[in-house]
C-alpha positions as CSV (number, residue, x, y, z in Angstrom):
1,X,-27.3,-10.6,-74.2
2,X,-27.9,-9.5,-70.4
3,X,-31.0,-8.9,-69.2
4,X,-29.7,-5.5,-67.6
5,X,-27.3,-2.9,-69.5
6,X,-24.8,-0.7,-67.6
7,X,-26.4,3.0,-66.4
8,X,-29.9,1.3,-66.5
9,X,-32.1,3.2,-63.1
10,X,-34.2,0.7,-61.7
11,X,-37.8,1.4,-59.6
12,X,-36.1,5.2,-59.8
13,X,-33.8,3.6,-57.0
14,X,-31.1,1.5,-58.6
15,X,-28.4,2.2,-61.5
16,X,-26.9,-0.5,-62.9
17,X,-23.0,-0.3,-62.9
18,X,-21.7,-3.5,-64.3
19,X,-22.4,-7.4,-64.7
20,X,-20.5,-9.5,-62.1
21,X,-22.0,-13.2,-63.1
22,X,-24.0,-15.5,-63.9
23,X,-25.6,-19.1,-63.0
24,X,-28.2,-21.2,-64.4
25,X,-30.9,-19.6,-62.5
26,X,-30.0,-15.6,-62.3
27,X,-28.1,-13.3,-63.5
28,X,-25.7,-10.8,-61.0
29,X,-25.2,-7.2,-61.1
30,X,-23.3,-4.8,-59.2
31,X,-26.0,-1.5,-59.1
32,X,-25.2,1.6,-57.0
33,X,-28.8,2.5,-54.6
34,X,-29.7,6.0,-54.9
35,X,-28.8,6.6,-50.6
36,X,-27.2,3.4,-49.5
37,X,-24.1,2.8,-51.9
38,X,-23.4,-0.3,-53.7
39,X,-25.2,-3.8,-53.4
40,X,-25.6,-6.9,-55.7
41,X,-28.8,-7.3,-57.4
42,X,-29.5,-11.1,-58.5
43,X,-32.1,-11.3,-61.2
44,X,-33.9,-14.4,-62.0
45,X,-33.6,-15.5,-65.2
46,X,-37.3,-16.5,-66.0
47,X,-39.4,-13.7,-66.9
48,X,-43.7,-14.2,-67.5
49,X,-44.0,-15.6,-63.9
50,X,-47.0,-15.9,-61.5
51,X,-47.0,-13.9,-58.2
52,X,-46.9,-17.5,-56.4
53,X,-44.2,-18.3,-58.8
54,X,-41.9,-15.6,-58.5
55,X,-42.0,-15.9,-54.9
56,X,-41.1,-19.8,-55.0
57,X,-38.2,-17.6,-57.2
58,X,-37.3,-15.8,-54.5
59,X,-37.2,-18.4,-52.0
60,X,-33.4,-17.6,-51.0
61,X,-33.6,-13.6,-50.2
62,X,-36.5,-15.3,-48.1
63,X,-34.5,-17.6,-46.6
64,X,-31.0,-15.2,-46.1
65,X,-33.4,-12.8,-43.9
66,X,-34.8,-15.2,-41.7
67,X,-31.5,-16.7,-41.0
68,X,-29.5,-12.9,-40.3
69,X,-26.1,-13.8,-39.7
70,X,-22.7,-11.8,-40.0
71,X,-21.3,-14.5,-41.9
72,X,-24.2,-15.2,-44.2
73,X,-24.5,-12.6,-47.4
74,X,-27.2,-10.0,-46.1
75,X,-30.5,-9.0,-48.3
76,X,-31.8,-5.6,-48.1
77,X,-34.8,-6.0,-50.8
78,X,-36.5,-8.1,-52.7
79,X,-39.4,-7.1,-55.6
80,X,-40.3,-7.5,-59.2
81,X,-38.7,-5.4,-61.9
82,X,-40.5,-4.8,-65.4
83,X,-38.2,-4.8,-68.3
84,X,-39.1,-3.9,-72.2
85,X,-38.4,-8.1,-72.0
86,X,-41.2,-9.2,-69.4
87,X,-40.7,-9.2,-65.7
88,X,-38.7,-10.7,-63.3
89,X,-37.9,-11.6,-60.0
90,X,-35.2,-9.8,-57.7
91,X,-33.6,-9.6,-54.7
92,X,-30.5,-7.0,-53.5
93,X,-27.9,-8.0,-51.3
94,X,-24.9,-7.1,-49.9
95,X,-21.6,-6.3,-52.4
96,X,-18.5,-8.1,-51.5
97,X,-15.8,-6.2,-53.4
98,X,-13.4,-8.7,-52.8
99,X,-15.6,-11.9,-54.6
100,X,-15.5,-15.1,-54.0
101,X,-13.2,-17.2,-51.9
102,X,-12.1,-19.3,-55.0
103,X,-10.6,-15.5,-56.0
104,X,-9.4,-15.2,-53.1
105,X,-7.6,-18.5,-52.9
106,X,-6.3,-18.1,-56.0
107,X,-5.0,-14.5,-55.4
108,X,-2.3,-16.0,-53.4
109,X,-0.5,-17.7,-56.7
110,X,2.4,-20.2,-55.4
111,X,2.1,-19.3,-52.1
112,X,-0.5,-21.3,-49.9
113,X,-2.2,-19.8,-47.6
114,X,-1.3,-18.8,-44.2
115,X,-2.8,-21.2,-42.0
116,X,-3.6,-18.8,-40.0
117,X,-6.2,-16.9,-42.2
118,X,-7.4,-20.5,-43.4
119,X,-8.4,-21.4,-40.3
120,X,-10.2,-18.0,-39.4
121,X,-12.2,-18.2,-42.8
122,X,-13.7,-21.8,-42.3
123,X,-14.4,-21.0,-38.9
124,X,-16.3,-18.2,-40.3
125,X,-18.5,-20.3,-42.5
126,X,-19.1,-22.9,-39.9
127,X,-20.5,-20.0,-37.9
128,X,-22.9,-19.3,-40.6
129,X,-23.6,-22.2,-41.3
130,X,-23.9,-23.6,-37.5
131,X,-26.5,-20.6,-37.5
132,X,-28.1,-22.7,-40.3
133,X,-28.2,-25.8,-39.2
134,X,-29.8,-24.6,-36.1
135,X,-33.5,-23.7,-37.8
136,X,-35.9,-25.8,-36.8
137,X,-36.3,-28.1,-39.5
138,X,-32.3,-27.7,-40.0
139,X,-31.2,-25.9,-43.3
140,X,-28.8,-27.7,-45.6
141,X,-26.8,-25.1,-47.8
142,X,-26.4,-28.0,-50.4
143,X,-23.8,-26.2,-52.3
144,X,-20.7,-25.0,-50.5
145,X,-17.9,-24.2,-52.6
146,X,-15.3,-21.5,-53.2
147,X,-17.2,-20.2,-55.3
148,X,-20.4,-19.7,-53.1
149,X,-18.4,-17.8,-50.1
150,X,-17.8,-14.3,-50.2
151,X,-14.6,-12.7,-48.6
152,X,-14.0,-9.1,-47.7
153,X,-12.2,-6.6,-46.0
154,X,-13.5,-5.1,-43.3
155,X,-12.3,-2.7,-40.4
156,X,-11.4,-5.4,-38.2
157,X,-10.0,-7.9,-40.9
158,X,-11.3,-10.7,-43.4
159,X,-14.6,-11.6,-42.9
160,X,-16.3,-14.3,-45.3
161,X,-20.2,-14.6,-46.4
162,X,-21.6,-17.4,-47.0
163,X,-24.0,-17.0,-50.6
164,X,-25.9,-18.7,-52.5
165,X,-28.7,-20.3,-51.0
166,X,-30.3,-21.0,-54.0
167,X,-30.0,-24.5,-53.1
168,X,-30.7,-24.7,-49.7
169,X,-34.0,-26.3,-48.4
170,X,-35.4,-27.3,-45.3
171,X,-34.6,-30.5,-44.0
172,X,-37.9,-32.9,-43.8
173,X,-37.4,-33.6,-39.8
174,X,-38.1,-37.4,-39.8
175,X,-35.2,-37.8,-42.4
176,X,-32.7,-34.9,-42.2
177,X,-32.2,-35.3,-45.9
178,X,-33.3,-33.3,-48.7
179,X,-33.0,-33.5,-52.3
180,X,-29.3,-34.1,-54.0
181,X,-28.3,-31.8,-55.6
182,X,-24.9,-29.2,-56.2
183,X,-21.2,-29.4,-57.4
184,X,-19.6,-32.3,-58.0
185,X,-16.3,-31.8,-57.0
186,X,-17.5,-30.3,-53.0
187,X,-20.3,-33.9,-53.0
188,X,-20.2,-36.4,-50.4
189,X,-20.2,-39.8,-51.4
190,X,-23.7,-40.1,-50.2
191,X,-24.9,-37.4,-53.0
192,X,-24.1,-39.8,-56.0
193,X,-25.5,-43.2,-53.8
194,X,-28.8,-42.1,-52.6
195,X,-31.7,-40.4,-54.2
196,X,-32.3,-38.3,-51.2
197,X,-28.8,-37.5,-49.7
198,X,-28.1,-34.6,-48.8
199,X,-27.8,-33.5,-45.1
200,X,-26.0,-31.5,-42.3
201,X,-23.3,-34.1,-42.1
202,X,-22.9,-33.1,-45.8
203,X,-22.5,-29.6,-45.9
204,X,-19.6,-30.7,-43.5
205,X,-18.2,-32.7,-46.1
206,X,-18.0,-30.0,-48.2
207,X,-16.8,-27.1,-45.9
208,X,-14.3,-30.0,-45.3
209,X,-13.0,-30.2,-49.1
210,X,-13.0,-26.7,-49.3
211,X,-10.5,-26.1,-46.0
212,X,-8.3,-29.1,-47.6
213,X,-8.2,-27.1,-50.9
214,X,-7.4,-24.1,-49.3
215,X,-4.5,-25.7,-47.0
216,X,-3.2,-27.9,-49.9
217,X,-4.2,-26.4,-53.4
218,X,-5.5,-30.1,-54.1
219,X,-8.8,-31.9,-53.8
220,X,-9.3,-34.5,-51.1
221,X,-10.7,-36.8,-53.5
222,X,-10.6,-37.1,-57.7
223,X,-12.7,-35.5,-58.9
224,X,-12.7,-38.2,-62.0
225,X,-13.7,-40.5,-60.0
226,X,-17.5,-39.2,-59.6
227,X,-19.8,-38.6,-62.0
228,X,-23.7,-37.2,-61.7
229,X,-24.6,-41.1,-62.4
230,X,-22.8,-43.1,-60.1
231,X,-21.5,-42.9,-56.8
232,X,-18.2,-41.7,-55.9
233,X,-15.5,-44.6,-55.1
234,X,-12.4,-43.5,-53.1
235,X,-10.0,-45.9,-54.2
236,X,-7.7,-44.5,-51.6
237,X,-7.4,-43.4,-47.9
238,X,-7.6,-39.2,-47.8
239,X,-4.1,-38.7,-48.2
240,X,-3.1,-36.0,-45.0
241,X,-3.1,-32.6,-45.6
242,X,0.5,-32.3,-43.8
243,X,2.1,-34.4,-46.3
244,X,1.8,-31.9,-48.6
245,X,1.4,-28.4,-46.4
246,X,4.3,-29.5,-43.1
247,X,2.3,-26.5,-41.5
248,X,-0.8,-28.5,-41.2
249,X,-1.3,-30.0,-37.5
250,X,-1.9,-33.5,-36.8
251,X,-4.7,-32.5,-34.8
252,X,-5.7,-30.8,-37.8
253,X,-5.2,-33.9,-39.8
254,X,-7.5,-35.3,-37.2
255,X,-10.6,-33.0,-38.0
256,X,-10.1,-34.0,-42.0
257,X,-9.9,-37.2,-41.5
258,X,-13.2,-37.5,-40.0
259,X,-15.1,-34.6,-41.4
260,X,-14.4,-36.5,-44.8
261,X,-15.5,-39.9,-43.5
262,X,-17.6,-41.5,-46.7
263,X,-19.8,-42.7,-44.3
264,X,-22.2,-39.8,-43.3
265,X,-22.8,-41.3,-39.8
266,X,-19.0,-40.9,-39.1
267,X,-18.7,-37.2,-39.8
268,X,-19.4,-34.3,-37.1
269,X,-23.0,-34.2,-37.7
270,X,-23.5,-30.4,-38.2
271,X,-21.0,-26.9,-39.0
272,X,-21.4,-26.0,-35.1
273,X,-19.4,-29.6,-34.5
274,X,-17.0,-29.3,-36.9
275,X,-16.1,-25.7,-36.0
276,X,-15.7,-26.8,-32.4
277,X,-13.0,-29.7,-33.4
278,X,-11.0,-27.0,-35.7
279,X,-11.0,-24.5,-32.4
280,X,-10.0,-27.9,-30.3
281,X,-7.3,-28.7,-32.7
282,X,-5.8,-24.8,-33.0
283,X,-5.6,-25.1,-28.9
284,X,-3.5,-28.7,-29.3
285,X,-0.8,-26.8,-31.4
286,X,0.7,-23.8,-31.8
287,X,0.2,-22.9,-35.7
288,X,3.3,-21.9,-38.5
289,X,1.3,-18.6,-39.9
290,X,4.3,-18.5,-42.6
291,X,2.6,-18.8,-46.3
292,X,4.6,-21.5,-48.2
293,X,5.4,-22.3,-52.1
294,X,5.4,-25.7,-53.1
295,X,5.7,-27.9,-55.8
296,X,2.9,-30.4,-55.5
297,X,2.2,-29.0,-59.5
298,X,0.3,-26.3,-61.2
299,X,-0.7,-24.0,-58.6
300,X,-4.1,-23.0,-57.9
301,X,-5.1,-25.7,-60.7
302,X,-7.2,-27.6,-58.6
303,X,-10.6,-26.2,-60.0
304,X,-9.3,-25.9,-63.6
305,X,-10.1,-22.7,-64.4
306,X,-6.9,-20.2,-63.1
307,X,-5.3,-17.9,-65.4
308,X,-2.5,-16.7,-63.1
309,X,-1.7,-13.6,-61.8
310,X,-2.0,-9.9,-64.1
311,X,0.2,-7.4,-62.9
312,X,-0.7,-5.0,-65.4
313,X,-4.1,-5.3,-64.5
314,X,-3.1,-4.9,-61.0
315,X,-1.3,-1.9,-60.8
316,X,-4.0,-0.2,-63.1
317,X,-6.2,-0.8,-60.4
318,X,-3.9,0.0,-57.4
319,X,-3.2,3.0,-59.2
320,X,-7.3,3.9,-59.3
321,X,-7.8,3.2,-55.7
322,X,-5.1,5.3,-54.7
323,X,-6.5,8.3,-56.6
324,X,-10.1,7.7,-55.2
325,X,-8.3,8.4,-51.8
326,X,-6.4,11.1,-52.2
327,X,-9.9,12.4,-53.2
328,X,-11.5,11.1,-50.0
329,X,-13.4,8.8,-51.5
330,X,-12.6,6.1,-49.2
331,X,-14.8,3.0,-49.6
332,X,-14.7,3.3,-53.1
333,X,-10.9,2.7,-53.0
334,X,-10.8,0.1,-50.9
335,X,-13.4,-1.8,-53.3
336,X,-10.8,-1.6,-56.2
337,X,-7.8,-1.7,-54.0
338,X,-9.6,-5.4,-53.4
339,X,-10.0,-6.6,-56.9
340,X,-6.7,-5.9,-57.5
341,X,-5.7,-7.9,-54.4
342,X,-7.1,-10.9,-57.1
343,X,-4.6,-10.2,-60.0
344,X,-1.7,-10.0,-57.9
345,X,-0.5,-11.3,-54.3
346,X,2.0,-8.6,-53.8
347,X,-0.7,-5.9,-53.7
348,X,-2.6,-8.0,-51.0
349,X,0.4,-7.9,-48.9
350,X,1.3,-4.0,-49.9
351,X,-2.2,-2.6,-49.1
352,X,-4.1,-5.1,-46.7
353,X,-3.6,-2.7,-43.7
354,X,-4.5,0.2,-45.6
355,X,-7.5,-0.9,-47.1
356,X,-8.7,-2.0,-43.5
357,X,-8.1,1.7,-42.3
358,X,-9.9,2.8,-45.2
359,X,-13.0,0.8,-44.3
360,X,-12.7,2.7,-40.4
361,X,-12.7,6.2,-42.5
362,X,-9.0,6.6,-41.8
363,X,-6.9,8.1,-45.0
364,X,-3.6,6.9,-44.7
């Protein structure tokens, strides 16, 4: 049972549409405000709270508006709501329509991923997240995943969010390290080995996994191989990205190769360091944009949790969005025409450039 039911008005501002997620902290909604269109609204789980607590609660929306940063997920509000249930914390923030970059990723079926829009994406994050690491103490994300980026159209293209600072905390400045803690799969070594591990150096580890998922549909590492317990042994050298993508650079072998160092101390120390070494390595070489299908196994298996494309489901939705603009409701079509983009690549390639017009105003 949610905590929030569809058509629910909240503080005479909100209505509830639908539930998008959930984690082990809050639950996710996507509510429609009463002037400003559609947002997400993340509701902590844990009702009966102090005023000191739910504001420890709310530590992230605090966090995402000091940082401000086109490529970290905005926050409009943030406030208690009182249920039948109790009370509980809130924040709103901005609605991506397209999800998360693990949708995304997956969207694309046997095809990787133009290199191309790979490289803009993580450059994107590391923008974000350069803007981060900058705070004085340095903030350390401590969870970067798929799952935890946001990517959406707008006018001018893709543009990705980084989310999900739930996580994050400030770095104690005489240790640049803060408490372990996150996915397993996107951990550095240092994570499993030390009690206080995490760091700059390892949100670059795991922007680092994420970009070699995204040009490879594989892991860097096993993922068997670590466990919550004991640190994680790489039996083997980080087998090149190129060996399984031939678009892949060497100079962007290179950047990999380092950014996954298992020794903290020989990674590039920050996002703003690793984002200059991918802009280095796109000015070495000229880069193949041409998606490619492989047969390196179960595509888009890597995170164990795909169910392949729906075209049903996709042309239902392609079907909506084009209605809601031959109404001249133009921002509400491109939202669907995006979460169909997720059931089916074709309809990403078909209506890319028109959901992109439709963001400027432009019916076409």
């Amino acid at each position: 049972m949610t905590i929030l039911q569809p058509g629910t008005i909240l503080r005479e501002t909100y209505e509830v549409e639908r539930f998008l997620g959930e984690g082990a902290f809050a639950e996710v909604y996507r509510v429609k405000h009463r002037f400003l269109g559609r947002q997400a609204l993340k509701v902590m789980k844990r009702t009966g709270m102090s005023m000191a607590e739910t504001q420890e609660m709310l530590g992230e929306a605090i966090l995402l508006s000091r940082i401000g940063h086109p490529n970290i997920v905005r926050v409009f509000d943030a406030n208690v709501l009182d249920t039948e249930h109790g009370s509980y914390g809130y924040f709103t923030m901005e609605y991506v329509a397209g999800g998360s970059l693990q949708r995304f990723w997956q969207s694309f079926g046997a095809n990787l991923i133009p290199i191309a829009t790979v490289l803009d994406l993580t450059k994107q994050v590391c923008r974000g997240l350069a803007q981060a690491h900058s705070e004085n103490p340095p903030i350390v994300h401590r969870d970067i995943k798929p799952q935890n980026i946001l990517v959406g159209y707008e006018a001018d293209g893709l543009r990705a969010r980084v989310s999900d600072f739930g996580l994050a905390k400030s770095v104690n400045p005489l240790t640049l390290l803060a408490t372990t803690a996150g996915t397993i799969a996107f951990k550095p070594p240092e994570a499993f080995a030390e009690r206080q591990g995490d760091s700059c150096a390892s949100d670059v580890w795991a922007i680092a996994a994420t970009l070699y998922m995204l040009l490879t549909d594989k892991l860097p590492f096993d993922r068997s191989t670590a466990s919550t317990d004991a640190p994680l042994r790489m039996t083997a050298a980080l087998v090149p990205p190129s060996r399984i993508n031939p678009n892949v650079t060497s100079s962007l072998d290179d950047v990999l190769n380092r950014a996954l160092k298992g020794d903290s101390r020989e990674r590039y120390q920050s996002a703003g360091e690793l984002l200059k070494a991918i802009e280095d390595a796109e000015a070495a070489q000229v880069l193949s944009i041409t998606p490619k299908s492989h047969d390196s196994g179960v595509s888009k298996a890597a995170l164990g949790d795909y169910s392949g494309t729906d075209e049903e489901e996709a042309n239902r939705l392609a079907s909506k969005a084009l209605e809601c603009r031959r109404s001249g409701r133009l921002a509400e079509a491109a939202d669907i025409m995006e979460e169909s983009f997720n059931k089916s690549p074709a309809f990403r390639d078909k209506y890319a450039e028109a959901v992109k017009l439709w963001r400027r105003g432009i019916a076409m």
